[in-house]
C-alpha positions as CSV (number, residue, x, y, z in Angstrom):
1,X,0.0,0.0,0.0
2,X,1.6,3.3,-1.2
3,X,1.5,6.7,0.4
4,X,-1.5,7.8,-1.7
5,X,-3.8,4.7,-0.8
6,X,-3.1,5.5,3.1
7,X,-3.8,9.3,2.7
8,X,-7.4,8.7,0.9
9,X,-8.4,5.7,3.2
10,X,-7.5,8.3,6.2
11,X,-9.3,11.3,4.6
12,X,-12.2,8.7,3.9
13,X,-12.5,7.4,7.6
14,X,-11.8,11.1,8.9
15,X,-15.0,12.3,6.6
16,X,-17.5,9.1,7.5
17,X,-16.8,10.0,11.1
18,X,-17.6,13.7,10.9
19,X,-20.3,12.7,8.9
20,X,-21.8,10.6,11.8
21,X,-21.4,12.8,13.9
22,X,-22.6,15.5,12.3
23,X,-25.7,13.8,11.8
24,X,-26.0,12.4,16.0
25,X,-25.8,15.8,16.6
26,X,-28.7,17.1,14.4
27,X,-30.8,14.0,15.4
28,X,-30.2,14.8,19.0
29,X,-31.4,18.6,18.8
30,X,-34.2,17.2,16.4
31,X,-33.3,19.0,13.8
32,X,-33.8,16.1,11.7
33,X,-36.9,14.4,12.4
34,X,-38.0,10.6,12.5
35,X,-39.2,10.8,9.1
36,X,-35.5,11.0,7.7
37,X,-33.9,9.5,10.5
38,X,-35.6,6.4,8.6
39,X,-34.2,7.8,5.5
40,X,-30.7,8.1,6.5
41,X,-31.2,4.3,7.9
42,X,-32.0,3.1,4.2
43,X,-29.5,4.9,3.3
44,X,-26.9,3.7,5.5
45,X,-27.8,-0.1,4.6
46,X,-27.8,0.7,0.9
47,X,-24.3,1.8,1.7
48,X,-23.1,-1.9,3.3
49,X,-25.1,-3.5,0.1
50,X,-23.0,-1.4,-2.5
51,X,-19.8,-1.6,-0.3
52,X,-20.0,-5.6,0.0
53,X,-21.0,-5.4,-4.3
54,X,-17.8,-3.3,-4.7
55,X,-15.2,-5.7,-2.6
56,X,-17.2,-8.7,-4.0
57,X,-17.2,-7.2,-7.9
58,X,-14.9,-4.8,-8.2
59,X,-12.0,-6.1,-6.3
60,X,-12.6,-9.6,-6.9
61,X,-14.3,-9.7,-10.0
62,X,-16.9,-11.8,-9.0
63,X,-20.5,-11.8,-10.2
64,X,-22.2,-12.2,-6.6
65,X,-26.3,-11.7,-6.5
66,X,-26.6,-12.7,-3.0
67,X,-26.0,-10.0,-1.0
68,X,-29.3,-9.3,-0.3
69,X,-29.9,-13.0,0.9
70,X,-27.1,-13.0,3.2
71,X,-28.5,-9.7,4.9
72,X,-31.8,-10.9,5.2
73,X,-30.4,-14.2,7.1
74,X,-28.0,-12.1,9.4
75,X,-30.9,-9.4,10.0
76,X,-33.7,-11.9,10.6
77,X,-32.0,-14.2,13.1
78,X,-30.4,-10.9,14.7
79,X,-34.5,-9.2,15.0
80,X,-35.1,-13.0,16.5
81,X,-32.7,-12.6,19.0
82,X,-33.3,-9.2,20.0
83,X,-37.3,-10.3,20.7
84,X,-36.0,-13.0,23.3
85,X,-33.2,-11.2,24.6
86,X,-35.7,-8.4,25.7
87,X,-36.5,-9.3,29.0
88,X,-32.7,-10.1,30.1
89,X,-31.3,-7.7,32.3
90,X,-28.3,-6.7,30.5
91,X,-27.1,-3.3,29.0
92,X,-28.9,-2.1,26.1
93,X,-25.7,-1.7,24.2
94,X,-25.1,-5.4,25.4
95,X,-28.4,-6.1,23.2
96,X,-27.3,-4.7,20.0
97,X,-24.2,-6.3,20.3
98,X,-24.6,-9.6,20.9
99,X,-27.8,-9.3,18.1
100,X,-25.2,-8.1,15.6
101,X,-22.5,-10.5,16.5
102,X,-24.9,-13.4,16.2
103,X,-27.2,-12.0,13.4
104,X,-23.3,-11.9,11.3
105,X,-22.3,-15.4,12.6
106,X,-25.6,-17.2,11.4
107,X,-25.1,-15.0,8.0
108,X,-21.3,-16.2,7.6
109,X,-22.4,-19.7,8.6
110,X,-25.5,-19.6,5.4
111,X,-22.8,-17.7,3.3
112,X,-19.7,-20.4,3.9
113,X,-22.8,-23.2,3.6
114,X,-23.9,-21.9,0.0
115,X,-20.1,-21.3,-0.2
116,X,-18.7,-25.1,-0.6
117,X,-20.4,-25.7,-3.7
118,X,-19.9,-22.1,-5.4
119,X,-16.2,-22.5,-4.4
120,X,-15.0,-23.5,-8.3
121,X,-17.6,-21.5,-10.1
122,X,-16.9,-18.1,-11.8
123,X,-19.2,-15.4,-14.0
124,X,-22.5,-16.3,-15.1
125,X,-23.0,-19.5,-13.2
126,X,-21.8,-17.9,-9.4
127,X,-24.3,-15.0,-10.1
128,X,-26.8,-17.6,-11.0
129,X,-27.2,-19.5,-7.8
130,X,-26.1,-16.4,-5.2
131,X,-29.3,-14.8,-7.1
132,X,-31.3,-18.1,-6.4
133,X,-30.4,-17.9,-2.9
134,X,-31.6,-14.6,-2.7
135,X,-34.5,-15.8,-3.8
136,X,-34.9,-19.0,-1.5
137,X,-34.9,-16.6,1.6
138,X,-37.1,-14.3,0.0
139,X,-39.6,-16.9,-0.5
140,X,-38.6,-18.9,3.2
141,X,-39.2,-15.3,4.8
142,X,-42.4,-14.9,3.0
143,X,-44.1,-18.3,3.6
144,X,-43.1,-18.5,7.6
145,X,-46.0,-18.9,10.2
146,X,-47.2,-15.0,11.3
147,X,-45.1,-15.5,14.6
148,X,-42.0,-15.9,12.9
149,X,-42.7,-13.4,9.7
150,X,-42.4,-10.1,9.5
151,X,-45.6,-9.7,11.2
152,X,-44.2,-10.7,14.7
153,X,-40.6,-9.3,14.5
154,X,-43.1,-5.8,14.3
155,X,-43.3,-6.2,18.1
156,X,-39.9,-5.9,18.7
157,X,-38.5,-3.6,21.6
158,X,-37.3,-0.3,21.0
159,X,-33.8,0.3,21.3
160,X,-32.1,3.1,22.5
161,X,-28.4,2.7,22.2
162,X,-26.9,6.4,21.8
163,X,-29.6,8.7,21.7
164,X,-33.2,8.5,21.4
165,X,-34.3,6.8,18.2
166,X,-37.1,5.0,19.4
């Protein structure tokens, strides 16, 4: 890694940082209201999505599809988590980060599972089945029981980890 590459990653890390907080600060004095505090969530995941399609594309040169599969796993069985963890007396910062470290282990877990077989396959034919994973969970996700869809993980506590966003 060269001079250059370490200045831009630094100016990079130094801008996303003032950038978040930046935006804590206008949240906290509501001068950005719940309405675009969803926004800016969206956003923010659209962000991981593109930033996983660039290391997975653009770095590798793989045709991947699945992204969107994998974060459904992780965030599912992370929202599971967080719904029985609820009544435990722990820290609420303990919550979110035990939900996240699981919700990313069961999503590495699927990912290394749908992984073995993909291992020797390249262009058309790894975007092929990442895509029809994506579309398994989609479908799994859909056709659950209402107390495991999205209907029940509604009901899930509010968190409030830095300032109020619930």
């Amino acid at each position: 890694m060269n001079m250059n590459n370490k200045k831009s990653y630094l100016i990079n890390i130094v801008a996303v940082t003032l950038l978040y907080i930046i935006l804590q600060v206008l949240m906290q004095n509501n001068v950005i209201n719940r309405y675009y505090q969803g926004i800016i969530v969206f956003i923010c995941i659209n962000v991981i999505v593109a930033s996983s399609l660039n290391l997975t594309l653009g770095f590798l040169g793989q045709l991947a599809l699945g992204h969107a599969g994998f974060m459904a796993v992780g965030a599912y069985s992370s929202a599971l988590l967080s719904i029985y963890m609820k009544d435990m007396e722990l820290p609420v910062i303990m919550h979110l980060g035990v939900a996240l470290f699981f919700g990313g282990l069961i999503a590495g877990a699927i990912g290394y599972l749908i992984g073995l077989p993909a291992l020797r396959l390249r262009g058309d034919y790894l975007a092929i089945i990442t895509l029809g994973f994506g579309e398994i969970i989609r479908v799994v996700i859909n056709n659950l029981k209402p107390r495991y869809a999205c209907q029940s993980l509604c009901a899930t506590c509010k968190l409030e980890v830095i300032y109020d966003y619930s």
